[in-house]
N, CA, C, O and CB atoms as a CASP TS submission, in Angstrom:
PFRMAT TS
TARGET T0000
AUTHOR 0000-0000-0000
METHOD Language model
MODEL 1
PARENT N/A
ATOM      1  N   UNK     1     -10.489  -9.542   6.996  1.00  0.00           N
ATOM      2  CA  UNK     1     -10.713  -9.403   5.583  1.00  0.00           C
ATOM      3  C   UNK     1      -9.375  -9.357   4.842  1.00  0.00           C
ATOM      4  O   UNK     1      -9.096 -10.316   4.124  1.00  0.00           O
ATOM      5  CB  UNK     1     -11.542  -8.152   5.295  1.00  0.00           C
ATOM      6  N   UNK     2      -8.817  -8.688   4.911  1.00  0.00           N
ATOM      7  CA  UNK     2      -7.510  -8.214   4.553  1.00  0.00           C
ATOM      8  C   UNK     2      -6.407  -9.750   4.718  1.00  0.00           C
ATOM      9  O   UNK     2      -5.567 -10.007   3.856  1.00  0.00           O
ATOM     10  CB  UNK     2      -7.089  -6.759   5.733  1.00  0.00           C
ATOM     11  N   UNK     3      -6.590 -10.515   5.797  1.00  0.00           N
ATOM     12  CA  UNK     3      -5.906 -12.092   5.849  1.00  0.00           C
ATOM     13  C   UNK     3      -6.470 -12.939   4.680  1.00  0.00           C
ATOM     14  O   UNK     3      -5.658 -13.643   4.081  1.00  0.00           O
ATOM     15  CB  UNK     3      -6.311 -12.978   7.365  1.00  0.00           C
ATOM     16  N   UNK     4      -7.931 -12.957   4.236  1.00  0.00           N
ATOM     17  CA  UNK     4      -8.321 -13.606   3.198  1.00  0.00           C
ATOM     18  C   UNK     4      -8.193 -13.129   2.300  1.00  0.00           C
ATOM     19  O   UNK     4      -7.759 -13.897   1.442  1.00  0.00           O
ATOM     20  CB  UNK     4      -9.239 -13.950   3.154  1.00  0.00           C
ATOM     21  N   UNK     5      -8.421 -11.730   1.829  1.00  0.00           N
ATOM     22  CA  UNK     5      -7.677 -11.505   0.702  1.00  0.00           C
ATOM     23  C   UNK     5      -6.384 -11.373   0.269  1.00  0.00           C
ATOM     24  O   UNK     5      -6.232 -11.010  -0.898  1.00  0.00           O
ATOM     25  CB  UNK     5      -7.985 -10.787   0.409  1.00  0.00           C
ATOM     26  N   UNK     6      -5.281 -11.616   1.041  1.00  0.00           N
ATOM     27  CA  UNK     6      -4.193 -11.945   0.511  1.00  0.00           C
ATOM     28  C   UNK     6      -3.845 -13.022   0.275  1.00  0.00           C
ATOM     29  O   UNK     6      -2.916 -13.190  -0.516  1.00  0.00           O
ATOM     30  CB  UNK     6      -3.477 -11.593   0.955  1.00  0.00           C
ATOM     31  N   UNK     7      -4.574 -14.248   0.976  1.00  0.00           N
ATOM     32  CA  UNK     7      -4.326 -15.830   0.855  1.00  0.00           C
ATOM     33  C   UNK     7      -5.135 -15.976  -0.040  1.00  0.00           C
ATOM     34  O   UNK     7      -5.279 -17.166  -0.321  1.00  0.00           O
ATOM     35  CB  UNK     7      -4.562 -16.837   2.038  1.00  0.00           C
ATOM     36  N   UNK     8      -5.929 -15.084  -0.809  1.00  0.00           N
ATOM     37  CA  UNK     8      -6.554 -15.631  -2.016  1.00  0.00           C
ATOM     38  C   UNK     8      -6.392 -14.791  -3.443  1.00  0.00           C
ATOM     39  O   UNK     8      -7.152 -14.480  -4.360  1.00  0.00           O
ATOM     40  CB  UNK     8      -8.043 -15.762  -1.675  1.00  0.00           C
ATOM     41  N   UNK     9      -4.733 -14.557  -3.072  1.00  0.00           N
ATOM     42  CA  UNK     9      -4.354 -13.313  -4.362  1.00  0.00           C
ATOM     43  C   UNK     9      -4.530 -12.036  -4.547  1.00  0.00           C
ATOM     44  O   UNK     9      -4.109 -11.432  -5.533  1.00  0.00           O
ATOM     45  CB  UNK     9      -4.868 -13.469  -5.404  1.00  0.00           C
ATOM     46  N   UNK    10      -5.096 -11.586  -3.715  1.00  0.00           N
ATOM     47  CA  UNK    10      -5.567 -10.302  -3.690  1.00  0.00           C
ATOM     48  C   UNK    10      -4.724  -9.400  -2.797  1.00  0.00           C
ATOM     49  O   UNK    10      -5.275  -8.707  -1.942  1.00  0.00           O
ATOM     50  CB  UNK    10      -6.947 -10.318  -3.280  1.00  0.00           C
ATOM     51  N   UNK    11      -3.317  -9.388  -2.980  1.00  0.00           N
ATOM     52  CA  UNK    11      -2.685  -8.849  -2.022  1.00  0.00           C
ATOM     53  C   UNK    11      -2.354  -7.279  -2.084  1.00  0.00           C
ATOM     54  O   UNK    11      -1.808  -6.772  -1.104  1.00  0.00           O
ATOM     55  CB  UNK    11      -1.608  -9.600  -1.918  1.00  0.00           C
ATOM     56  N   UNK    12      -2.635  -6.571  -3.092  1.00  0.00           N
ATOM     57  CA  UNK    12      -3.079  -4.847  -3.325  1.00  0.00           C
ATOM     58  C   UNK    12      -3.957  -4.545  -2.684  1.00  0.00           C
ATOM     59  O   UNK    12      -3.854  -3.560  -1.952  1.00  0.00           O
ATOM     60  CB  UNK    12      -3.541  -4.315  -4.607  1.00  0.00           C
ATOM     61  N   UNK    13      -5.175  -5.323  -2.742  1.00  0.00           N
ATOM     62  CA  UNK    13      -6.579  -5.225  -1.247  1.00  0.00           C
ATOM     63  C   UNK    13      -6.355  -5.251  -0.250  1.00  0.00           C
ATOM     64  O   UNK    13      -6.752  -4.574   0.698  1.00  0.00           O
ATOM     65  CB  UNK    13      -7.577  -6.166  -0.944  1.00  0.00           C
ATOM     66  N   UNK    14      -5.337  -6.454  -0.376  1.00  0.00           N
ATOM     67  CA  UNK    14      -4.993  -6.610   1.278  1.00  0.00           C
ATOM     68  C   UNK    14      -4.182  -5.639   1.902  1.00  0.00           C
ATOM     69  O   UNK    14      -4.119  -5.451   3.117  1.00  0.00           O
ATOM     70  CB  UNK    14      -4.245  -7.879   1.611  1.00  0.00           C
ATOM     71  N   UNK    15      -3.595  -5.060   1.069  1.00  0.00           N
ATOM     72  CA  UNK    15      -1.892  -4.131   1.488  1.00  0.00           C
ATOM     73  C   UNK    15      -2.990  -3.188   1.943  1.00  0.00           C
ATOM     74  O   UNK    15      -3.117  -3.005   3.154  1.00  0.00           O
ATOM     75  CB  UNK    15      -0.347  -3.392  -0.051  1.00  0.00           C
ATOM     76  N   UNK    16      -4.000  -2.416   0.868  1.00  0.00           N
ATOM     77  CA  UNK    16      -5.063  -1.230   1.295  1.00  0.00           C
ATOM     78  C   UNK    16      -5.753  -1.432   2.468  1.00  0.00           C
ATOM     79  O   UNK    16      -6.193  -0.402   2.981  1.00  0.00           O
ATOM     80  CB  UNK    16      -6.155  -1.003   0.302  1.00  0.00           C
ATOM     81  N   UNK    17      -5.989  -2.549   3.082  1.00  0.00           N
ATOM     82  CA  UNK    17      -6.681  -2.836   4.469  1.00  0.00           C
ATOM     83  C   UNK    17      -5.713  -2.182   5.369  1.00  0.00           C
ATOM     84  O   UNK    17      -5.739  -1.266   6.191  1.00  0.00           O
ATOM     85  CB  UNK    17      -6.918  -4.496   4.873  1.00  0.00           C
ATOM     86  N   UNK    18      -4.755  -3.103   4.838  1.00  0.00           N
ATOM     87  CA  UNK    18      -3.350  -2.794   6.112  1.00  0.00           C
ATOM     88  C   UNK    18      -3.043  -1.255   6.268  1.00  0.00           C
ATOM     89  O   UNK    18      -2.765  -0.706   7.334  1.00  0.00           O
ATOM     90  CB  UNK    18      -1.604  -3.551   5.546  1.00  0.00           C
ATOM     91  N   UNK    19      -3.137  -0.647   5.033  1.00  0.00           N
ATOM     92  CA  UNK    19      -2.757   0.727   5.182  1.00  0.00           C
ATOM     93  C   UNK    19      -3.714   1.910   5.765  1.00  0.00           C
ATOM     94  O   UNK    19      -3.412   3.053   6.107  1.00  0.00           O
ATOM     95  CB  UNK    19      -2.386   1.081   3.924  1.00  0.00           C
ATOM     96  N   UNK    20      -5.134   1.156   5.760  1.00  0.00           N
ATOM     97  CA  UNK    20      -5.788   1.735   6.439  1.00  0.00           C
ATOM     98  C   UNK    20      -5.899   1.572   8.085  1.00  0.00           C
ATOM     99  O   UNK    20      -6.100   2.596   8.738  1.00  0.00           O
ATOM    100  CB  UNK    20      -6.718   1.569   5.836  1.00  0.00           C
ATOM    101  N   UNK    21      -5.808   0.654   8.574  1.00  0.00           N
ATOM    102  CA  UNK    21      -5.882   0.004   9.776  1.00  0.00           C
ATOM    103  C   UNK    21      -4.493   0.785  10.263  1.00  0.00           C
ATOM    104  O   UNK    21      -4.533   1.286  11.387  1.00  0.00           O
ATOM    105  CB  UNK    21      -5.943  -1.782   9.703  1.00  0.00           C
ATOM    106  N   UNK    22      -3.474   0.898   9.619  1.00  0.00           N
ATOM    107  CA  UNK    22      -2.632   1.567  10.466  1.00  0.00           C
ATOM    108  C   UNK    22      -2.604   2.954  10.533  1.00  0.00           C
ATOM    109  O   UNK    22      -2.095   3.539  11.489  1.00  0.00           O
ATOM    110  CB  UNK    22      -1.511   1.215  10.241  1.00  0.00           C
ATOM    111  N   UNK    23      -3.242   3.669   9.346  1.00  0.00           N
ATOM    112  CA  UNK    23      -3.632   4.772   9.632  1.00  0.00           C
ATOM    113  C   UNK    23      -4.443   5.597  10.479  1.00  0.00           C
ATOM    114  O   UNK    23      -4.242   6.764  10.815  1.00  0.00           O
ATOM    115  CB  UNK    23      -3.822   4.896   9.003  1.00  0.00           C
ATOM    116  N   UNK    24      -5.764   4.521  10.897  1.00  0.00           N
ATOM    117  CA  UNK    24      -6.424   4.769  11.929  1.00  0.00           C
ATOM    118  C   UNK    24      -5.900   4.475  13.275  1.00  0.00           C
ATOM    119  O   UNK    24      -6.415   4.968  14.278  1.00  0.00           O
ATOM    120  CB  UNK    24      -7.455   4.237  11.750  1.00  0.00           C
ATOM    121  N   UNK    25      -4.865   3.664  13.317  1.00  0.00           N
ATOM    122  CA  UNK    25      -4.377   3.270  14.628  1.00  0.00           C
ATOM    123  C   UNK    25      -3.271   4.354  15.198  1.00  0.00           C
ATOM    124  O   UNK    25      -3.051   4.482  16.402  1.00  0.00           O
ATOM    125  CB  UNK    25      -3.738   1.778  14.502  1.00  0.00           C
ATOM    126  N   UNK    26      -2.453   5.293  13.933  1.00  0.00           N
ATOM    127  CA  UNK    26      -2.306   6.698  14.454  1.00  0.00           C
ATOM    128  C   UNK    26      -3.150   7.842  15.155  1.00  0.00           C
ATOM    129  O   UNK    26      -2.582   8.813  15.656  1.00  0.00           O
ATOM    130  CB  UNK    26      -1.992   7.194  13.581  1.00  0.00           C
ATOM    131  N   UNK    27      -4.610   7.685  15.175  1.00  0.00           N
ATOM    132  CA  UNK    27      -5.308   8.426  15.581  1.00  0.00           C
ATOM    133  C   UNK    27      -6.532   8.006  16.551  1.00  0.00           C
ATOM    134  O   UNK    27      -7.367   8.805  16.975  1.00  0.00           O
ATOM    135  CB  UNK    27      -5.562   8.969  14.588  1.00  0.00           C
ATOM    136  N   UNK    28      -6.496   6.433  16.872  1.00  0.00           N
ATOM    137  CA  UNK    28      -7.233   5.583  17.958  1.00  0.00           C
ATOM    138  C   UNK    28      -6.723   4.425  17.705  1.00  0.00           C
ATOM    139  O   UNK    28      -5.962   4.058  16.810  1.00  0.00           O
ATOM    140  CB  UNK    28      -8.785   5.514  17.963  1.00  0.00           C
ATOM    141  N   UNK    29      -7.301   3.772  18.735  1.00  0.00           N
ATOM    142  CA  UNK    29      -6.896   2.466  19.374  1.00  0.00           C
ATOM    143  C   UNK    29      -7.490   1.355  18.257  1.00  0.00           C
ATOM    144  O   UNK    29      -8.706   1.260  18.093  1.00  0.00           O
ATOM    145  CB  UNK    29      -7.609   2.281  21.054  1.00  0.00           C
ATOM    146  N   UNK    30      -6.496   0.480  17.463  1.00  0.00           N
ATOM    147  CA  UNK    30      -6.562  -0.689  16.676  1.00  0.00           C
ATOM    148  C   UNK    30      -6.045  -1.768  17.461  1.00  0.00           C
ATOM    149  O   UNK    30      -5.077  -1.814  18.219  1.00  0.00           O
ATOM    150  CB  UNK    30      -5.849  -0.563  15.412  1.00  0.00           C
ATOM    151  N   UNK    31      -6.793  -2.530  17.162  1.00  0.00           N
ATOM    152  CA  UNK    31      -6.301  -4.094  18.343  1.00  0.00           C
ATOM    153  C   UNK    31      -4.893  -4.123  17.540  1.00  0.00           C
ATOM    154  O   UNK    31      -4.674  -3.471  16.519  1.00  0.00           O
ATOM    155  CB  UNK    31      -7.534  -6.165  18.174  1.00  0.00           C
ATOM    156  N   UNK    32      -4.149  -4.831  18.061  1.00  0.00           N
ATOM    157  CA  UNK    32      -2.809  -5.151  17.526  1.00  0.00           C
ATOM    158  C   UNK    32      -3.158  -6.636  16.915  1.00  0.00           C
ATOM    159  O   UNK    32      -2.330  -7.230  16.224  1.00  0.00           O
ATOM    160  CB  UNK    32      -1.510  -5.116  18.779  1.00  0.00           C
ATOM    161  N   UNK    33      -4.070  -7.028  17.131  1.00  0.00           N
ATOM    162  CA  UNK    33      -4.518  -8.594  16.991  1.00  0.00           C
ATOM    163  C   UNK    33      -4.694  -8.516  14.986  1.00  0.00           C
ATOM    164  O   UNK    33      -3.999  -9.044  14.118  1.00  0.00           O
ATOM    165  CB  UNK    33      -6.512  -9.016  18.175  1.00  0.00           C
ATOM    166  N   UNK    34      -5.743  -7.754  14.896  1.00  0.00           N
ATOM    167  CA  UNK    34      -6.336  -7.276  13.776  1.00  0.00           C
ATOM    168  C   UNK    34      -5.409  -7.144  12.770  1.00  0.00           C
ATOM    169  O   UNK    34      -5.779  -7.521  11.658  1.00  0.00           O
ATOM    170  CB  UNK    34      -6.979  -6.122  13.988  1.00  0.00           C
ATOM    171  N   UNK    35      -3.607  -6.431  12.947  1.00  0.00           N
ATOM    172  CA  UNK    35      -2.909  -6.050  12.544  1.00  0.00           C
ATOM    173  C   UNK    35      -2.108  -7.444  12.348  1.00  0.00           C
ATOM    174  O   UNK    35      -1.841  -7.887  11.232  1.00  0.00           O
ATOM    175  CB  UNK    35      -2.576  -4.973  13.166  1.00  0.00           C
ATOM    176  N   UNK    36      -1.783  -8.035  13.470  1.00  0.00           N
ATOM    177  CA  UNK    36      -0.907  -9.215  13.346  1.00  0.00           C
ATOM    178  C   UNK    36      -2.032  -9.965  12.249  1.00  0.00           C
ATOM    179  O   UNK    36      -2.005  -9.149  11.328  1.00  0.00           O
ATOM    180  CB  UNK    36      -0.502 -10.121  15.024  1.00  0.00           C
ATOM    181  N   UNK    37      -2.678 -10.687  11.966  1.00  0.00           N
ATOM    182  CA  UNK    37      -3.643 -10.970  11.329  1.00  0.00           C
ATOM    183  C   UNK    37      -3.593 -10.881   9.734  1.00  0.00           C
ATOM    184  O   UNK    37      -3.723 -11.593   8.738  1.00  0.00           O
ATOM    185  CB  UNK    37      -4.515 -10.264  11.870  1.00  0.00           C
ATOM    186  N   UNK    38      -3.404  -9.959   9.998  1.00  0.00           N
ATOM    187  CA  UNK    38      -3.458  -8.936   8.379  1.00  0.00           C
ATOM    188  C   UNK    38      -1.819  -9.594   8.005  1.00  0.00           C
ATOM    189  O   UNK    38      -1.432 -10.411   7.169  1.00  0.00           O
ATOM    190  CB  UNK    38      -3.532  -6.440   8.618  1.00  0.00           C
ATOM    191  N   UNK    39      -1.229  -8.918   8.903  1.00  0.00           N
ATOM    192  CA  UNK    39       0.024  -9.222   8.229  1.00  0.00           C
ATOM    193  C   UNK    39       0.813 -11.150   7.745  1.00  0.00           C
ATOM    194  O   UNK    39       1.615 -11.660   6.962  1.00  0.00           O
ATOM    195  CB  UNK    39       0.981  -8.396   9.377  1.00  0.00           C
ATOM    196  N   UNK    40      -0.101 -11.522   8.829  1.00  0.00           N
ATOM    197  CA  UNK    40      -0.113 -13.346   8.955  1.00  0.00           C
ATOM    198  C   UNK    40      -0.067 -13.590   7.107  1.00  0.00           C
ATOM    199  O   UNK    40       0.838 -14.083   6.434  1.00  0.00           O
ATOM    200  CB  UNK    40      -2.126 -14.240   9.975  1.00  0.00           C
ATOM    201  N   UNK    41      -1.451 -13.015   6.651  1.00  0.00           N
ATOM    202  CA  UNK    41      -2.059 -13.089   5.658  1.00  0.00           C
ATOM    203  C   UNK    41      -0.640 -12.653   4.442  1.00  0.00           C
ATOM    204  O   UNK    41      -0.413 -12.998   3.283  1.00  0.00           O
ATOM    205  CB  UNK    41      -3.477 -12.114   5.844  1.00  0.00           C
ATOM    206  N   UNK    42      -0.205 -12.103   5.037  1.00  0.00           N
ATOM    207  CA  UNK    42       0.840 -11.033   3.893  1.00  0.00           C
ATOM    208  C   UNK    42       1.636 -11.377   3.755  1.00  0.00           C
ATOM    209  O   UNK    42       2.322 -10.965   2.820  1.00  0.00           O
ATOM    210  CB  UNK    42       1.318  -9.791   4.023  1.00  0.00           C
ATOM    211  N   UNK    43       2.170 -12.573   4.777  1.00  0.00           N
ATOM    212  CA  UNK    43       3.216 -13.129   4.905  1.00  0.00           C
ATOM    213  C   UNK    43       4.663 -12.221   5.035  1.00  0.00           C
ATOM    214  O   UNK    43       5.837 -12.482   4.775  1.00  0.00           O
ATOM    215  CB  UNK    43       3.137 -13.964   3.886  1.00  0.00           C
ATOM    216  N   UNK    44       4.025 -11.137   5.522  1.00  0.00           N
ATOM    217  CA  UNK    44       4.810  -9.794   6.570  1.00  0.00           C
ATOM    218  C   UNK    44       5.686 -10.397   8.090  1.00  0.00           C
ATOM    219  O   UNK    44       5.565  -9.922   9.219  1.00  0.00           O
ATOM    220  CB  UNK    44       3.225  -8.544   7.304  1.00  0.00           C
ATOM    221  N   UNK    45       6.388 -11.336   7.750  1.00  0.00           N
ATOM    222  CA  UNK    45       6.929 -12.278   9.149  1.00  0.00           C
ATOM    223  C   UNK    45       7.512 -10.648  10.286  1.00  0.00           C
ATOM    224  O   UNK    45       7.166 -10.440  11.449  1.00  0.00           O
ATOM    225  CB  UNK    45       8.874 -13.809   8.495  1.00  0.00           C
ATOM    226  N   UNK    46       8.253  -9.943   9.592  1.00  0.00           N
ATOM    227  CA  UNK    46       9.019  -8.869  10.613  1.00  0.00           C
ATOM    228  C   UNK    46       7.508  -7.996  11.292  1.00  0.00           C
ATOM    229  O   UNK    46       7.299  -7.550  12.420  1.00  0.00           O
ATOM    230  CB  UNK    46      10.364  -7.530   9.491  1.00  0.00           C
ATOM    231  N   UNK    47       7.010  -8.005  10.571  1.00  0.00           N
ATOM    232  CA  UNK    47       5.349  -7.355  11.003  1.00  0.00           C
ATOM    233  C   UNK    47       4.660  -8.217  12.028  1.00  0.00           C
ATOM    234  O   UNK    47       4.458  -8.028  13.228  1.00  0.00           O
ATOM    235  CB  UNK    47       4.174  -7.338   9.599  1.00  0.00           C
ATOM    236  N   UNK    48       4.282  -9.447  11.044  1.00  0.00           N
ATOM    237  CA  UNK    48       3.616 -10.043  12.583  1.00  0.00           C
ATOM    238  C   UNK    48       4.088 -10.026  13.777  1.00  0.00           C
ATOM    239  O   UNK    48       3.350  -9.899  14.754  1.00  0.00           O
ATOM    240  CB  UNK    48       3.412 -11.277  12.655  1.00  0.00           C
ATOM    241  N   UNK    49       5.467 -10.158  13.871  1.00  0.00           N
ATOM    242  CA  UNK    49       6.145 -10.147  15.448  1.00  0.00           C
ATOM    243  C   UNK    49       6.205  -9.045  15.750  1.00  0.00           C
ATOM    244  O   UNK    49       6.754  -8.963  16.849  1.00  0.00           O
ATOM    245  CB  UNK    49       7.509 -10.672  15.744  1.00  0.00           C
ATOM    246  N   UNK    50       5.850  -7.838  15.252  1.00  0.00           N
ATOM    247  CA  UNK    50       6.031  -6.165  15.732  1.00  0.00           C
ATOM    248  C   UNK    50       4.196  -6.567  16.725  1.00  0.00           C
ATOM    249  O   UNK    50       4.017  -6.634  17.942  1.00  0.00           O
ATOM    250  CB  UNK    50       6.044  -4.380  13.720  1.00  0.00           C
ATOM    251  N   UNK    51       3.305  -6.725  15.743  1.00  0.00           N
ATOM    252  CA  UNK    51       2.127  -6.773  16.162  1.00  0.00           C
ATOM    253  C   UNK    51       1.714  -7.627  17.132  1.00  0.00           C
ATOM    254  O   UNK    51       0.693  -7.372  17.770  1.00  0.00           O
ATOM    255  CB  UNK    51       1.499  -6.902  15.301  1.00  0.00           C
ATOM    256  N   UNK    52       2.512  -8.844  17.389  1.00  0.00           N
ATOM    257  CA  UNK    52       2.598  -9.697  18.208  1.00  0.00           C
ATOM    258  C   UNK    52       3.227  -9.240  19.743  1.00  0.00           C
ATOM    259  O   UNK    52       2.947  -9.575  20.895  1.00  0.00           O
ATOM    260  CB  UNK    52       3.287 -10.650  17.508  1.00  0.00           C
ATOM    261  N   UNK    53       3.965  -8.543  19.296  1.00  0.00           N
ATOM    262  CA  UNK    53       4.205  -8.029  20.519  1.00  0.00           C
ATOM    263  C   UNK    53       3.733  -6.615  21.365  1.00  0.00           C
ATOM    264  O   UNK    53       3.896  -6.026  22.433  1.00  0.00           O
ATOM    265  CB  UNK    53       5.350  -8.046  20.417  1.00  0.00           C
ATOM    266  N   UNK    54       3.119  -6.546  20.235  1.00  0.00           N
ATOM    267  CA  UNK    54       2.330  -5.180  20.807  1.00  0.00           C
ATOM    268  C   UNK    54       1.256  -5.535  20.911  1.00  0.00           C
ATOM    269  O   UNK    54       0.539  -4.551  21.088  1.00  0.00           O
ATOM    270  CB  UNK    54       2.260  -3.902  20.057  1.00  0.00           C
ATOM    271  N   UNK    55       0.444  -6.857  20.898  1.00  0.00           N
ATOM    272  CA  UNK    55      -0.632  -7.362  21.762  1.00  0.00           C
ATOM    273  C   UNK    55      -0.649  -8.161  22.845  1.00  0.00           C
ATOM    274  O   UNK    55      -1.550  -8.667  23.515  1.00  0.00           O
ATOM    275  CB  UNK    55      -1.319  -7.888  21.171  1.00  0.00           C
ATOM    276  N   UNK    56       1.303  -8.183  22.905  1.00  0.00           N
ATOM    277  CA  UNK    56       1.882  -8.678  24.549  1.00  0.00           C
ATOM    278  C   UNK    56       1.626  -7.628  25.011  1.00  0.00           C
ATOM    279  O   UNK    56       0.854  -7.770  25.959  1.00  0.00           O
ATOM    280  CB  UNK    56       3.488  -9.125  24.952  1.00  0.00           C
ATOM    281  N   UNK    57       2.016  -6.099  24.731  1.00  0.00           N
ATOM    282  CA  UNK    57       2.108  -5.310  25.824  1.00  0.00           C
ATOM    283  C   UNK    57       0.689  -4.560  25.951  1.00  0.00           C
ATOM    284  O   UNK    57       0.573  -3.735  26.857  1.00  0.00           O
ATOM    285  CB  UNK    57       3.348  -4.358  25.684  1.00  0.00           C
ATOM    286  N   UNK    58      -0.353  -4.795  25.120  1.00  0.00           N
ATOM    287  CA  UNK    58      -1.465  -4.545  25.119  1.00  0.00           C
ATOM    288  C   UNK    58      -2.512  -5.865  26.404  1.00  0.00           C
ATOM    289  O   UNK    58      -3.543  -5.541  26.993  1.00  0.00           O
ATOM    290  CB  UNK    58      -1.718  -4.523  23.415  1.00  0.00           C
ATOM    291  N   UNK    59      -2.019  -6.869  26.479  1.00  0.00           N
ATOM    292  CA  UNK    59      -2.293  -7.839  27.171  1.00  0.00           C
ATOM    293  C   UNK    59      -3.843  -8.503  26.483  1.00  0.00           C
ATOM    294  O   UNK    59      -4.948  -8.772  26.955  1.00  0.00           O
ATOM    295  CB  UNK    59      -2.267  -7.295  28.707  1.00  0.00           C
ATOM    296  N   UNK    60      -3.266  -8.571  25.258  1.00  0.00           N
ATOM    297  CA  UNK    60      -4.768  -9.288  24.777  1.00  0.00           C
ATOM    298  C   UNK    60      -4.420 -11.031  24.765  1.00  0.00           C
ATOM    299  O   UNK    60      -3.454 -11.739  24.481  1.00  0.00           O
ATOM    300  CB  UNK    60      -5.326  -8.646  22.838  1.00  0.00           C
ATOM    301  N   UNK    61      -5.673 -11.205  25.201  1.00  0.00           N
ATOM    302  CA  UNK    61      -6.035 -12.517  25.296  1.00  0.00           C
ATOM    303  C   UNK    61      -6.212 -13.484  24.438  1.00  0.00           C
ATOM    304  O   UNK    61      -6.180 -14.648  24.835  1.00  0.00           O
ATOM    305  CB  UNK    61      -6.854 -12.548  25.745  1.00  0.00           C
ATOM    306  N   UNK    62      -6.468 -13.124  22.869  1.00  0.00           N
ATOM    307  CA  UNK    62      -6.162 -13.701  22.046  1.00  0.00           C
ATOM    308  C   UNK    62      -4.926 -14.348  21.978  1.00  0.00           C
ATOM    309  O   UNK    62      -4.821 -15.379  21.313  1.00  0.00           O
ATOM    310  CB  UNK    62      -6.369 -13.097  21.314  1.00  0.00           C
ATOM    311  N   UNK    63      -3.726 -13.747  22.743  1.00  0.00           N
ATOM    312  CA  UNK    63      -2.777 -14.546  22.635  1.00  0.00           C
ATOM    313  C   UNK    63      -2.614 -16.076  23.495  1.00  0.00           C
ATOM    314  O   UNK    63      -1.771 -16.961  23.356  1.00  0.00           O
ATOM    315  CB  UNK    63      -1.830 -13.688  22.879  1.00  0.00           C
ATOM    316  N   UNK    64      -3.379 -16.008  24.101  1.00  0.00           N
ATOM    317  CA  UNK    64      -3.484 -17.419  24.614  1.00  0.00           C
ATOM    318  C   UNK    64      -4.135 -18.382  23.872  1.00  0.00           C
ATOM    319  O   UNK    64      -4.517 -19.392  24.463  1.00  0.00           O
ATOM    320  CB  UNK    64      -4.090 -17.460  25.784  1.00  0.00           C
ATOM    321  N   UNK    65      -4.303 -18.279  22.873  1.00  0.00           N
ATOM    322  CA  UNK    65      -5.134 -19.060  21.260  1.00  0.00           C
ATOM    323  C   UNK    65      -3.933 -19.299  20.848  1.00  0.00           C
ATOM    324  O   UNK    65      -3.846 -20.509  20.639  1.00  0.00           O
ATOM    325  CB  UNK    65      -6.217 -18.046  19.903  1.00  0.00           C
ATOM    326  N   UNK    66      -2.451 -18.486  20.507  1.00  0.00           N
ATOM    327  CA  UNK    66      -1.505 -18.635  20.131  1.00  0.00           C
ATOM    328  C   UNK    66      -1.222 -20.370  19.483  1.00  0.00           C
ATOM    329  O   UNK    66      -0.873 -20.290  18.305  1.00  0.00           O
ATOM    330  CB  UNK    66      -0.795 -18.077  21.202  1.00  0.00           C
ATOM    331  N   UNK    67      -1.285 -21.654  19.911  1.00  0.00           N
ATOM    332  CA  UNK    67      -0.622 -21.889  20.182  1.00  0.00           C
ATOM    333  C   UNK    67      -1.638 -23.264  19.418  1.00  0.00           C
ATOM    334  O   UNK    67      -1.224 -24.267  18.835  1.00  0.00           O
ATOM    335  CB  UNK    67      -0.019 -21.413  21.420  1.00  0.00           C
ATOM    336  N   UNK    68      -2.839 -22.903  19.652  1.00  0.00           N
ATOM    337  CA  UNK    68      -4.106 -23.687  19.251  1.00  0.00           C
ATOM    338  C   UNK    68      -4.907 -23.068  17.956  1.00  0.00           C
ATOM    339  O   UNK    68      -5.924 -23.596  17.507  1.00  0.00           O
ATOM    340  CB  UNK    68      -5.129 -23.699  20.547  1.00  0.00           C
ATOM    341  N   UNK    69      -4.330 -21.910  17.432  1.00  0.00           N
ATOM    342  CA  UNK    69      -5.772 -21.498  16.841  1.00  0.00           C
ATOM    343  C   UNK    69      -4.533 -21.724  15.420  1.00  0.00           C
ATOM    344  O   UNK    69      -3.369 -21.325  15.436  1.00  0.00           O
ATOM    345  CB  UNK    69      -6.842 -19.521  17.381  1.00  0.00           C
ATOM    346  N   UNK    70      -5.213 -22.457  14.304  1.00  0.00           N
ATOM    347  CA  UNK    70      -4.293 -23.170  12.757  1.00  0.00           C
ATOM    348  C   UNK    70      -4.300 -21.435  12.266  1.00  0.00           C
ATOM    349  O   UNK    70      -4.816 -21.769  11.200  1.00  0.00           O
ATOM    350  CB  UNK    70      -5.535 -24.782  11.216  1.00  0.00           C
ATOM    351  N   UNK    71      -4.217 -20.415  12.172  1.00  0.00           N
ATOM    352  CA  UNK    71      -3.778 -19.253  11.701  1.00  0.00           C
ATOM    353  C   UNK    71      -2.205 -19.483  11.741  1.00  0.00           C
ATOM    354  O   UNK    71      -1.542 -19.395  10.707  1.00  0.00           O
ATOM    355  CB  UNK    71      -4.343 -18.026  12.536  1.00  0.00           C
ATOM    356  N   UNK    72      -1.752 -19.719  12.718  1.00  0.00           N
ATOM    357  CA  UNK    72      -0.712 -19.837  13.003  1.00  0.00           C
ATOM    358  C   UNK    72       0.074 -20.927  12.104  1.00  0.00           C
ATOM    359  O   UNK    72       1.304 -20.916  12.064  1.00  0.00           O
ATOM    360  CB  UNK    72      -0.789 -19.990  14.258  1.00  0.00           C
ATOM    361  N   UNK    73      -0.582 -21.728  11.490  1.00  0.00           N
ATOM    362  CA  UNK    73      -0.011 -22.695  10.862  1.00  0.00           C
ATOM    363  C   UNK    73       1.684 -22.721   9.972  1.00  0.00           C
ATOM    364  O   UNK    73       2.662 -23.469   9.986  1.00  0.00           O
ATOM    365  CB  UNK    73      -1.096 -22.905  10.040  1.00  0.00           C
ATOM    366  N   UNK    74       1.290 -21.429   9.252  1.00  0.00           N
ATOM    367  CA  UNK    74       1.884 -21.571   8.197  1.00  0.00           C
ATOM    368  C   UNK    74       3.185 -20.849   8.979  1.00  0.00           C
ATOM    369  O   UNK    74       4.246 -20.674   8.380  1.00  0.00           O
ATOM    370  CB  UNK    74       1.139 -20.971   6.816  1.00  0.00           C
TER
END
């Protein structure tokens, strides 16, 4: 949610997603995927690669989409 609403101007919504998602991820487990995502959207480049790599060391599988999935485009 938070990726589409910033690619469609809405980037105060989007920032409030983000700020929630990391708030909960102080107190349980948030995919790092979800986060990279968000931040894709935000065009947060130092962020996505924080989150990116913390769904290397999380070992999610989404990252093998990396490479194929047009999120990545921009």
């Amino acid at each position: 949610m938070a990726h589409v609403l910033a690619l469609s101007g809405r980037r105060r919504d989007a920032e409030a997603i983000v700020a929630e998602l990391e708030a909960r991820a102080r107190e349980r487990y948030v995919t790092p995927v979800a986060l990279c995502i968000a931040h894709l959207g935000l065009r947060n480049v130092d962020q996505v690669f924080h989150w990116l790599e913390r769904a290397y060391e999380d070992r999610r599988g989404w990252l093998t989409y990396m490479k194929v999935d047009p999120i990545f485009d921009p």
